[in-house]
Phi, psi and omega in degrees: 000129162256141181223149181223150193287334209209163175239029172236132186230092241305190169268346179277348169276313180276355170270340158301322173314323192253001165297270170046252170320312218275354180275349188219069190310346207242326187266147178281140163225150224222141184232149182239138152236193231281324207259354200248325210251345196255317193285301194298316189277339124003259248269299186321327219212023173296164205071224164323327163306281207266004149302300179335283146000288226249027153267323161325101187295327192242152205260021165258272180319011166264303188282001178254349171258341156290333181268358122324292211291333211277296188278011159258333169300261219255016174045163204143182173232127176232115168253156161311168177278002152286349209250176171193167205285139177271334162235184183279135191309340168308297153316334175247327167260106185269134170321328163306309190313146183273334213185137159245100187240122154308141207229124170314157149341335207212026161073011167277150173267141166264177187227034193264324139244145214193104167240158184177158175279178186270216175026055180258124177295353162251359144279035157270324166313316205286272171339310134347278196283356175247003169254010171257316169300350174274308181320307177288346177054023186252161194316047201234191189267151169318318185294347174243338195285294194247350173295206188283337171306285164005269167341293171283357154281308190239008151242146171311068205313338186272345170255337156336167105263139214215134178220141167302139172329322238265335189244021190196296177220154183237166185241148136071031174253358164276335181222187183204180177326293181324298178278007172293298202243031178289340206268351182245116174284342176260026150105161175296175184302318192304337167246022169280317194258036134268002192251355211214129160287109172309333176258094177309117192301149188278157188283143214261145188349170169235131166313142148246155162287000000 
């Protein structure tokens, strides 16, 4: 699954869309964009969930919280739209497995790729912990709110299963920033959400008279 802001796409971003399928011939593949990824956690997730959501401003923090929520439902495999499988996926994700979390450069988990079965208890943690951080109002950057801080905060690394990026999914050798945002003039997330509050403040209650 890929989820994206817009369903127009430059040509070094749809030739990553297509690379992909052909890594994973055996697998259904599902391109998401903003109003379909909103409508799914709606119908799935009413209530607390998707209030929570639907204070999120910004579409890198949207997307980082439907797709927990998407592969705790229905399970699956999830990359950002840069990234893509480094062997054929059949290969990296085995029917045994409970759960696959990619691991950075620097040994840390990221959230750019992510397979699991569905009803998995550390993506519930996860989920848990990025609906407490919406909850909470407090100031922080995405990367902290609904991102990989997360992640390396609240699973258990010794109970995981886990593979380096180097053997499983890669970022940007097909696009880069530019063609990523050419359609957002204020730029990738990483300068957005200084420009926007990722979190929409709540309204503050009305008095009665």
């Amino acid at each position: 699954m890929n989820a994206q802001l817009t369903d127009k796409a430059t040509l070094p971003v749809y030739l990553n869309y297509l690379f992909n399928p052909l890594m994973a011939p055996s697998f259904e593949y599902r391109f998401m964009i903003t109003e379909a990824r909103a409508r799914f956690i709606e119908e799935n997730y009413p209530g607390e969930i998707f209030e929570a959501f639907s204070r999120l401003q910004v579409g890198a923090a949207q997307a980082d919280f439907w797709r927990v929520l998407v592969l705790q439902k229905h399970g699956g495999v999830y990359m950002d739209i840069d990234g893509h499988a480094v062997w054929p996926l059949a290969r990296i994700v085995k029917p045994e497995m409970e759960e696959l979390f990619v691991t950075t450069r620097r040994g840390e988990i990221s959230n750019y790729f992510i397979a699991s079965k569905p009803n998995n208890p550390h993506l519930q943690k996860v989920i848990e912990a990025i609906h407490a951080n919406i909850e909470s109002d407090e100031d922080k950057g995405i990367f902290h709110l609904t991102g990989p801080t997360v992640y390396n905060e609240v699973l258990p690394r010794d109970e995981i299963r886990t593979a380096s990026y180097r053997y499983t999914c890669n970022q940007g050798n097909f696009t880069n920033e530019y063609f990523q945002y050419i359609d957002k003039p204020q730029g990738k997330w990483t300068r957005e959400q200084y420009k926007v509050d990722v979190v929409r403040k709540r309204e503050p209650a009305e008095t009665e008279q």
